[in-house]
C-alpha positions in Angstrom: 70.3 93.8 80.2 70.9 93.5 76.6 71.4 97.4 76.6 74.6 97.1 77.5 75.7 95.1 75.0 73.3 97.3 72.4 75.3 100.3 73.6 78.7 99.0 73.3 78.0 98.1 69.4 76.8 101.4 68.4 80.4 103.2 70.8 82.3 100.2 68.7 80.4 102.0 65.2 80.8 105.1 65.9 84.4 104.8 66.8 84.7 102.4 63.7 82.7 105.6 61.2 85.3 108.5 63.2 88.4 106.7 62.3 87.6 106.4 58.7 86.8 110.1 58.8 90.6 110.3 60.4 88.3 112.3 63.3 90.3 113.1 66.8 87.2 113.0 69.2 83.3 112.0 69.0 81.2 115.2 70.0 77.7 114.0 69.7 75.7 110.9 68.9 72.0 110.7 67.6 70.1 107.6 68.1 66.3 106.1 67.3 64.6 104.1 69.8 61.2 102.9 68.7 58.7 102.3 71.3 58.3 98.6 70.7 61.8 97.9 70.2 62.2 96.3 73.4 65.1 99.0 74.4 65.1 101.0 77.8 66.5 104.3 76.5 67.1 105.1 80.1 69.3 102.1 80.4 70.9 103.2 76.8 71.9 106.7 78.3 73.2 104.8 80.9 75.1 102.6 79.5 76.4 105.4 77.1 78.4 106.6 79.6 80.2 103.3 80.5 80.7 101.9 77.4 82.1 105.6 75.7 84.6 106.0 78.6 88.8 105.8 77.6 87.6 106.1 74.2 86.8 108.8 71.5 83.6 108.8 72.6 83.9 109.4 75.7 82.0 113.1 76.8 79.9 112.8 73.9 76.5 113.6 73.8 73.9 111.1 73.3 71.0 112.3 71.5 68.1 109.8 72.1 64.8 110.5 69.5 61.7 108.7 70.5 59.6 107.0 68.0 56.0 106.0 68.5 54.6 102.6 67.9 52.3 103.0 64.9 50.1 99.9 62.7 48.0 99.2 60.7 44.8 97.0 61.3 44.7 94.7 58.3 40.5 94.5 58.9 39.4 98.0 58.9 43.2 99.3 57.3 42.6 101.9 59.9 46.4 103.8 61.3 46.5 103.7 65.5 49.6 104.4 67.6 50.5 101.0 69.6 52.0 101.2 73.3 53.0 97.2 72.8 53.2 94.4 70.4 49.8 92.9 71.2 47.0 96.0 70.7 43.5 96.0 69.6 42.6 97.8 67.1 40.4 101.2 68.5 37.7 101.1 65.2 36.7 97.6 64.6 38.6 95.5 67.7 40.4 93.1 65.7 44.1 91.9 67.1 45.7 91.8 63.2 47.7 94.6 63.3 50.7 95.2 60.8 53.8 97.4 62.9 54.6 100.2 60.4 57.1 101.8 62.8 58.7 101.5 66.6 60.3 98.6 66.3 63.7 100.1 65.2 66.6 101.4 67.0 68.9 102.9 64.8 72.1 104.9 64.3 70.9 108.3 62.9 73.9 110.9 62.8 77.0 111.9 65.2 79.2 115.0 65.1 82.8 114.6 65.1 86.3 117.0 65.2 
């Protein structure tokens, strides 16, 4: 479950960004998941929770934004959203596709007192 370890590094940031900010507590936490990132965000949220506890973190809220998978066929240069890594192109069938976006997961914004 490489969530786990996922989640523990963006608590460790977070915490890391609040201190320098000479912060007392984390409020809330906004994170991207791209749907073909490989990342369950149910097992994020999860793991939120265990990874924020004793800390400054800990009773935050996680804020989890979903982004589609979206490419490019580089035949027919046609856009399609993509469920997973290996997708046919809808127009013209062909398997080239470039990923524009979902692979990400990234740190977007928290809130902090």
């Amino acid at each position: 479950m490489h969530e786990l370890s996922l989640t523990q590094n963006i608590v460790e940031l977070a915490i890391e960004y609040a201190r320098r900010e000479n912060a007392r507590v984390i409020l809330s936490l906004t994170i991207e998941i791209g749907a073909l990132s490989g990342v369950m965000a149910e097992a994020v949220s999860f793991a939120f929770d265990v990874c924020s506890q004793d800390t400054m973190a800990q009773g935050a809220q996680l804020e989890i934004r979903h982004i589609p998978g979206l490419g490019r066929c580089m035949a027919c240069h046609e856009q399609t959203e993509m469920e997973t890594l290996s997708y046919v192109c809808p127009a013209c069938g062909s398997l080239a596709l470039e990923t524009l976006q979902g692979q990400e997961m990234k740190f977007i914004e928290m809130e902090v007192d």
